[in-house]
C-alpha positions in Angstrom: 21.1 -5.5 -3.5 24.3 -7.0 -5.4 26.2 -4.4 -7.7 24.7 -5.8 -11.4 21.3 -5.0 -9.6 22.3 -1.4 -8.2 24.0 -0.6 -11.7 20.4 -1.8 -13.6 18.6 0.2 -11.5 21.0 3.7 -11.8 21.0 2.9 -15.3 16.7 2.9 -15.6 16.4 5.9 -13.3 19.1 7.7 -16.0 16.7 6.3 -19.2 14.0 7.8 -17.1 14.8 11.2 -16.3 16.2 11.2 -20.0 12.8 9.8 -21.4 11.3 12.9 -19.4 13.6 15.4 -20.4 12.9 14.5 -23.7 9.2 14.7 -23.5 8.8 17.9 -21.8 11.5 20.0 -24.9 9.1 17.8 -27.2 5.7 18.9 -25.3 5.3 22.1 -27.1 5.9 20.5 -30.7 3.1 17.6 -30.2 0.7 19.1 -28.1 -2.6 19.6 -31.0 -5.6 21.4 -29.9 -9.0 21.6 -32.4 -11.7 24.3 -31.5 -15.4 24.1 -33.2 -18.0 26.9 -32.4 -21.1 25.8 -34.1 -24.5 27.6 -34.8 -26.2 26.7 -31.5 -23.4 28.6 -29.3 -22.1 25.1 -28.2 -17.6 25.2 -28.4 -15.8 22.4 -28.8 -12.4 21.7 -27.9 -10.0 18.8 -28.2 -6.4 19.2 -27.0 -4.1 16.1 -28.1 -1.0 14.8 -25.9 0.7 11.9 -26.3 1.9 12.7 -22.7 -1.1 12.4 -20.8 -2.8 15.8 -20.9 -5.3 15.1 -23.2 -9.1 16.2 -22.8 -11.8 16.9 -24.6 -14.3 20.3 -23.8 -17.8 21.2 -24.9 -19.5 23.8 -23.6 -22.4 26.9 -24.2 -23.7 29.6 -22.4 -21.7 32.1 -20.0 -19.4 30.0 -17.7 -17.3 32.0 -14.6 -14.8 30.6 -12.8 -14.1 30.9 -9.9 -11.2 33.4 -8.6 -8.9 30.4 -8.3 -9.7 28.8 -11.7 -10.3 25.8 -9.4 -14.4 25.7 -10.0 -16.8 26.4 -11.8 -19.0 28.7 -10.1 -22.4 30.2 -12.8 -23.4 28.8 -16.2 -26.3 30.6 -18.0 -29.4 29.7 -18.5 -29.5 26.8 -20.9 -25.9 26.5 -20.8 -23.2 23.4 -19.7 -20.1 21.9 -19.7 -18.7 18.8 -20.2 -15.0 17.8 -19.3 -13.5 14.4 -20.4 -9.7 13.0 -20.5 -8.2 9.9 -20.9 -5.0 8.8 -19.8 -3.2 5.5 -19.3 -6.4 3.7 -19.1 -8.2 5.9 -17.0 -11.5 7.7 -18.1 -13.2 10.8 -16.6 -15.9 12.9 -17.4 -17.4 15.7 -15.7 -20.6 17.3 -16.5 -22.1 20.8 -15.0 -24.8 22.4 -16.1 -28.0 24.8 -14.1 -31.1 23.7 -12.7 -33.9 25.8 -12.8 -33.3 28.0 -10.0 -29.7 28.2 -11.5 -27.7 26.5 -9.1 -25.2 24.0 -10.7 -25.5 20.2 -11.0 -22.3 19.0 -11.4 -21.4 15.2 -12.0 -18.5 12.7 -12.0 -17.7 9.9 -13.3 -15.3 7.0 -13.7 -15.3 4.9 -16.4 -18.8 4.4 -16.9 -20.0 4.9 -13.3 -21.0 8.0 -11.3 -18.8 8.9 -8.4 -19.4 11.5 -5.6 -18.5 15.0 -7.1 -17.3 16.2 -3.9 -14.2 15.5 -2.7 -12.9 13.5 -5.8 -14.7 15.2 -8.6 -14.0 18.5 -7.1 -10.7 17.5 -6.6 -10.3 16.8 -10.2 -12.1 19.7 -11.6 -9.6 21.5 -9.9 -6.3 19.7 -11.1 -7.6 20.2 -14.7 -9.5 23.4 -14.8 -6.2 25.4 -15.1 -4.4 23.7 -18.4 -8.6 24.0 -19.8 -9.0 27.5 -19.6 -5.1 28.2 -20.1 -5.4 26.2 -23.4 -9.0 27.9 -24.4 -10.6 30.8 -24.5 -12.8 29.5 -21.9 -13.5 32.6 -19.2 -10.5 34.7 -20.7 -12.2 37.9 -20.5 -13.0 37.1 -16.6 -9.4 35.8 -16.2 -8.0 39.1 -18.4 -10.2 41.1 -15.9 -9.4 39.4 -12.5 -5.6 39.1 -13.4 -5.3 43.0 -14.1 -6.9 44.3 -11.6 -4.5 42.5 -9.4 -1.3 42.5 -11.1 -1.9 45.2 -14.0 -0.6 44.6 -17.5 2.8 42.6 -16.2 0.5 39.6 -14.6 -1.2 39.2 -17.7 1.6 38.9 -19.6 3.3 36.9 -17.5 0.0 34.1 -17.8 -0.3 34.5 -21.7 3.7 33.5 -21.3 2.7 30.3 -19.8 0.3 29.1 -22.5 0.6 27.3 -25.8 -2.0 28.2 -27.9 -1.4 31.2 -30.4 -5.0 31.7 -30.4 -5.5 31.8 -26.5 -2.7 34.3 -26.5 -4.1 36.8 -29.1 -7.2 36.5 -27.3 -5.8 37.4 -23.8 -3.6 40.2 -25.5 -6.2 41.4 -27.5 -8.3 42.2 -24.4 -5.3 43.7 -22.2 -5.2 46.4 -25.2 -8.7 47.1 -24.3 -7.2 48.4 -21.5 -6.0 52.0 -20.6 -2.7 51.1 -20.7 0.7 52.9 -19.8 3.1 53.6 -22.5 5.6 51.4 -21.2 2.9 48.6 -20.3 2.0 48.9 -24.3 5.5 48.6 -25.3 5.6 45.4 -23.4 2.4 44.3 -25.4 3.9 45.1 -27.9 6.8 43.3 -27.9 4.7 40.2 -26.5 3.0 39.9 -29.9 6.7 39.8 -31.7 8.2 37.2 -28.7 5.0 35.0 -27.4 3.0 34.8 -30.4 4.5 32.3 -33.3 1.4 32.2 -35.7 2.1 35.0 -38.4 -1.5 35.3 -38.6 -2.4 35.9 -35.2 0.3 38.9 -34.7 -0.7 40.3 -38.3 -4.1 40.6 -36.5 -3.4 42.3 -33.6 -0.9 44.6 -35.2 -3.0 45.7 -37.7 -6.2 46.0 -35.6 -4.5 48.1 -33.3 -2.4 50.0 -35.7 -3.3 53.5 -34.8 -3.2 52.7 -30.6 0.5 51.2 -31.3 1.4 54.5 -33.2 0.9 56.6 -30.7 4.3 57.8 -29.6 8.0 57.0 -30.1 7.8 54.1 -28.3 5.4 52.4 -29.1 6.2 52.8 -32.9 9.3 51.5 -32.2 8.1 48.3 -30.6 5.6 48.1 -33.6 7.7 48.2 -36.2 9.7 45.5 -34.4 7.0 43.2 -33.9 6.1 43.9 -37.9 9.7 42.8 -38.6 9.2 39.4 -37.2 6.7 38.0 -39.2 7.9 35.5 -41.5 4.7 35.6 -43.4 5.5 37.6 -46.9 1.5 38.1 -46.9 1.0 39.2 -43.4 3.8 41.1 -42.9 3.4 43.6 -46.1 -0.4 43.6 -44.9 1.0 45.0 -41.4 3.3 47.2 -43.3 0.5 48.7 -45.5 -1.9 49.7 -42.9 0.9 50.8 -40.5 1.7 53.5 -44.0 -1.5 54.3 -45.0 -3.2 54.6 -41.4 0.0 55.6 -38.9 0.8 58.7 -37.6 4.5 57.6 -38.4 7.4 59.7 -38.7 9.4 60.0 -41.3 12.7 58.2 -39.5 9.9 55.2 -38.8 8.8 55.1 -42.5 12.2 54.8 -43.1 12.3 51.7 -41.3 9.4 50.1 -42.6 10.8 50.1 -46.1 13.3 48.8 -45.0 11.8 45.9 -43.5 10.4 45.7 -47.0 13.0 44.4 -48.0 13.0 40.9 -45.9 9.9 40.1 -48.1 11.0 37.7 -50.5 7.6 38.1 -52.6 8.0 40.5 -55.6 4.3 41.0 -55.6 4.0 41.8 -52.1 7.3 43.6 -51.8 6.0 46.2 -54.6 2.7 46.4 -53.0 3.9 47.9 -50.1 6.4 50.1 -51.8 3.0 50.9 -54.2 1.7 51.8 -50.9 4.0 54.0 -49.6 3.9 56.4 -52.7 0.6 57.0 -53.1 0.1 57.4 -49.2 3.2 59.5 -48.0 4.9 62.1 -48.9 8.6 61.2 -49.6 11.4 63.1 -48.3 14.5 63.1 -50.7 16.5 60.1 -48.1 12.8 57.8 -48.1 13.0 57.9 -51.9 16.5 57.1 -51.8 15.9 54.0 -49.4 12.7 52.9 -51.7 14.7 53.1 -54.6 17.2 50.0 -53.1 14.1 48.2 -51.6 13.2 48.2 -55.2 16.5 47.0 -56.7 15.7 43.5 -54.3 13.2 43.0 -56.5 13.3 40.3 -59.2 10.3 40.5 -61.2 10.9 43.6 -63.9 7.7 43.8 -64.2 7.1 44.7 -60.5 10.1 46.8 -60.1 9.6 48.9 -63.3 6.3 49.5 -61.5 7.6 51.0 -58.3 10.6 53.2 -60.2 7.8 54.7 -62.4 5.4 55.4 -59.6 8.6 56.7 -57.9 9.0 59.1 -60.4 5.9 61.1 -59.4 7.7 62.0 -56.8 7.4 66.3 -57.4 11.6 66.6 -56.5 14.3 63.9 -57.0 18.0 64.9 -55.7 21.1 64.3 -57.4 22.3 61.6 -55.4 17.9 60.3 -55.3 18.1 60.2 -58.9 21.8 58.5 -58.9 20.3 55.9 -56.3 17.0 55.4 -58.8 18.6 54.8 -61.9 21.5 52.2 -60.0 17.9 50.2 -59.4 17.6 49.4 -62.9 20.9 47.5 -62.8 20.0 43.9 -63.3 16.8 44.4 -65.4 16.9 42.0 -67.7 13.8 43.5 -69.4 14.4 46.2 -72.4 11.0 46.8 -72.7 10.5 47.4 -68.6 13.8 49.4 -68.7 13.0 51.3 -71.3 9.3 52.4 -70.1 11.2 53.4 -66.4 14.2 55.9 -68.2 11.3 57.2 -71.0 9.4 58.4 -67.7 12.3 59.3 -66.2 13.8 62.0 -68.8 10.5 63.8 -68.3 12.0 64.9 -65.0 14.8 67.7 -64.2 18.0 66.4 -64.1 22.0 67.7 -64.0 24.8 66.6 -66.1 25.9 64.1 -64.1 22.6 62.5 -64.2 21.6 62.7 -67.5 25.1 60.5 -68.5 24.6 58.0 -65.9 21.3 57.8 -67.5 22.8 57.2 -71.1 24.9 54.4 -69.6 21.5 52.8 -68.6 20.4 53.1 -72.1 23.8 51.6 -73.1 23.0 48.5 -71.1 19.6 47.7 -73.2 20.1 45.6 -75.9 16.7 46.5 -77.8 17.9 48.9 -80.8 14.3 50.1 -80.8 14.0 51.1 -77.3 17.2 52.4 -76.9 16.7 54.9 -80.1 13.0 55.9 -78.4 14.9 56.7 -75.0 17.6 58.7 -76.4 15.2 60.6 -78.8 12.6 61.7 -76.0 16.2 62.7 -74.1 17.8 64.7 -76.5 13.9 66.6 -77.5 13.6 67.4 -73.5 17.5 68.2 -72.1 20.0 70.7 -73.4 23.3 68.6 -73.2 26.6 69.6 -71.8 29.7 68.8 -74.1 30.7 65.8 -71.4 26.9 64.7 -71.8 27.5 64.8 -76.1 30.6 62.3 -75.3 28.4 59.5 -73.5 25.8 60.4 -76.2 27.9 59.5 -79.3 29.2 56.1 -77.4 25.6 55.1 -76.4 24.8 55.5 -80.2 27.9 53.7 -81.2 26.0 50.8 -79.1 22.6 50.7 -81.4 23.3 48.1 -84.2 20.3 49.5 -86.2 21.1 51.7 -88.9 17.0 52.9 -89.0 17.4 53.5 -85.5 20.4 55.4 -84.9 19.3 57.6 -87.9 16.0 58.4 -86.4 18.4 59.9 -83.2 20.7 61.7 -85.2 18.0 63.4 -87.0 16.3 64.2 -83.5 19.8 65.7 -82.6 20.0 67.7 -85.1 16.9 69.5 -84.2 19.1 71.3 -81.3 21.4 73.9 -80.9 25.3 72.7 -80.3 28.4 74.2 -80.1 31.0 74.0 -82.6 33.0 71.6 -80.9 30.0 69.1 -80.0 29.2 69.3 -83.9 32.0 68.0 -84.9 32.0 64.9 -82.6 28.2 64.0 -83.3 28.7 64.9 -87.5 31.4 62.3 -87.3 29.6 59.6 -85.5 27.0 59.7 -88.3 30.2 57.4 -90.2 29.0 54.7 -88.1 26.0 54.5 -89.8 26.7 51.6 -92.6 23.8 52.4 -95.2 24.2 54.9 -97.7 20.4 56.1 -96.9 20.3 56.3 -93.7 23.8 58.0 -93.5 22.3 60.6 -96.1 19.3 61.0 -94.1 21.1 61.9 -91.4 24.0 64.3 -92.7 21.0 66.4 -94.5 19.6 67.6 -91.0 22.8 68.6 -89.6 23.2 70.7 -93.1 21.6 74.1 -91.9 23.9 74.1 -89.3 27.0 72.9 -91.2 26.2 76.5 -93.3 26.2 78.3 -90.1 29.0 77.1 -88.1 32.6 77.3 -88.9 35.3 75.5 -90.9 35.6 72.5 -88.8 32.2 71.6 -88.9 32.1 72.0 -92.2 35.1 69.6 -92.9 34.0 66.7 -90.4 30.6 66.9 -92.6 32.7 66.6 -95.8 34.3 63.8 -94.4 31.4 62.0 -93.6 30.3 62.3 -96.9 33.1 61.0 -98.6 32.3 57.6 -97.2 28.9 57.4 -99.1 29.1 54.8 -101.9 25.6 56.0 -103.9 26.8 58.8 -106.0 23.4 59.9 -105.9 22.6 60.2 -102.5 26.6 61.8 -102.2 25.5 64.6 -104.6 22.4 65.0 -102.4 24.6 65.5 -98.9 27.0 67.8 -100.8 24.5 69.9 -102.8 22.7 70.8 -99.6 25.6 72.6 -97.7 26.6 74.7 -101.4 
């Protein structure tokens, strides 16, 4: 052989192995397989391959294998099966099925002529038996059976690693959990759903059908809420997450983690489901609130989130730094209406200084005149304010363009008890106030307590009132503090 003809030939062995190399990374992504059970009990199976492994299955009736997976060894009464591939060509077909005495009659054939089953159809039977039942379900609970018994929970495993189909390996998984398994064999179950199995639907169904076995212990739950965390399915994984809530015998460190696995779900509807679900199922220690409260600021519909933070608010005991975390969830709400429904829930609830004028900065975020005024008047009816608290107050109001508005506050202010010094400040932020009406209306309810407090009170109401226009409604302000 000259060089030109070595170099040709090194150069089509390299296109070959690459060609190969190719194909077998590319196996996994074209391989196609169809399953059909129809009403008579016969299952059809077609498995597409561009690479020469296709065949096509139909079957009924109770088929074992034999402890090889080489041979067919029992069908059921009125049962068969049928085994056919093409490739390069080359047609085969096998067909088994009981006589009446129930031993099998098994034929091959070629093309369209009968061969001798035995050696070449058995031979055949044998070299494709293994990819059929490791790409169906064909005999699984015999195999799940045969392949524990000899190599427990790991052998099992270690065969659903080799398959393909995300349906053949629920199946084989589903019946190892049948088992009476080890904790540490369940972990590794466990974690077989989250690694081997790439359908979102397939793990949802195991994880949730088995919820309460995989919540067992420590373990476990931890492998659980692992596996729950890889489902890119917004649908299935809040699904998982629900039932693992409402049904688990979960700690509260492991709740904690499934909110916040919450979070990856980039559905506001399914995101607030499960956040739904967790406060009308659990109770919520002060930190699970906390971390529910910033699951709840990821999400975008107001709608969805004003839902959660109200439902949060049923919660009998918010801490300072819960109710800090709650209110910092409203920051983005582009809704007034939403916003303003959340903080009109929330003033119902106990709540220090400091919270009550973070809680007025919220209000000073809204733009809504008329939702803002409803806030701050259901807040001042229901919380006795500290002088620092008065401060925010009279700059929130300074933010309410409405003169209607900020009058129907003031007069709900004035309803309360103050000290001198608070007086003052909220008398003179009545000037704001630009009709002569409203400004009057306002003045007159702070009068009774203008007559019972002391001289600086007194002036900063005067003053007030020297910047009404209406002599009529000046003589009004004045006459009632004679």
């Amino acid at each position: 052989m000259n060089h030109l003809s070595k170099f040709l030939a090194a150069l089509l062995l390299k296109l070959i192995l690459f060609f190969l190399l190719i194909s077998g990374s590319s196996l996994h992504a074209q391989r196609r397989t169809s399953v059909n059970v129809q009403d008579n009990g016969k299952t059809t199976v077609s498995v597409s391959n561009p690479f020469g492994k296709s065949f096509h299955v139909e079957y009924r009736g109770d088929i074992t294998l034999s402890d090889d997976d080489s041979d067919i060894v029992a069908i059921s009464r009125g049962g068969f099966m049928e085994i056919k591939r093409s490739a390069f060509g080359s047609r085969r077909r096998i067909f088994i099925e009981p006589n009446n005495s129930g031993q099998l009659i098994k034929r091959y054939y070629v093309g369209g002529s009968e061969k001798s089953f035995d050696p070449e159809g058995k031979a055949w039977l044998a070299d494709i038996l293994l990819d059929v039942v490791r790409t169906t379900t064909l005999g699984s609970e015999q195999r799940v059976n045969r392949i524990y018994k000899k190599r427990g929970a790991y052998g099992v495993l270690k065969e659903v690693d080799i398959m393909e189909s995300n349906h053949v390996k629920a199946r084989y998984i589903k019946l190892l959990l049948q088992k009476d398994l080890k904790d540490a064999d369940l972990i590794s179950v466990i974690h077989a759903v989250g690694d081997e199995i790439d359908s979102d639907h397939h793990r949802a169904d195991i994880l949730k059908r088995y919820t309460a076995k995989f919540l067992e212990n420590e373990g476990s739950t931890l492998a659980f809420i692992y596996a729950a965390s890889e489902i890119d399915s917004d649908h299935h994984k809040a699904e998982v997450l629900k039932k693992s809530i409402k049904d688990g015998n979960i700690k509260g460190t492991q709740l904690k983690t499934l909110l916040v696995i919450a979070r990856d779900i980039d559905s506001d509807h399914h995101k607030a489901s499960v956040l739904l679900t967790a406060l009308r199922n659990r109770p919520l220690s002060s930190e699970n609130t906390k971390v529910l409260a910033v699951t709840a600021k990821g999400i975008d519909s107001d709608h969805h989130r004003a839902e959660v933070l109200k439902a949060a608010l049923n919660v009998d005991e918010l801490s300072t730094s819960g109710f800090h975390t709650f209110l910092n969830a409203l920051d983005g709400m582009d809704s007034d209406y939403h916003r303003g429904a959340v903080l009109s829930r929330a003033v119902n609830k106990e709540m220090d200084a400091s919270t009550i004028s973070h809680l007025l900065k919220c209000v000073e975020q809204m733009g809504s005149d008329s939702h803002q005024a409803s806030v701050l008047k259901k807040l001042v009816d229901r919380h006795k304010l500290s002088s620092g608290n008065v401060d925010d107050l009279v700059v929130t109001l300074g933010r309410i363009n409405s003169d209607s508005h900020k009058s129907e506050v003031f007069k709900e202010i004035a309803k309360n008890d103050f000290g001198e010094s608070d007086l003052v400040k909220l008398i003179a932020a009545i000037e704001d106030i630009d009709s002569d009406y409203h400004k009057a209306e306002s003045l007159l309810r702070f009068a009774p307590a203008v007559k019972s407090n002391g001289k600086a009170v007194s002036d900063a109401y005067r003053t007030v009132s020297n910047s009404i226009s209406s002599d009529s409604h000046y003589r009004r302000v004045l006459n009632a503090v004679q």
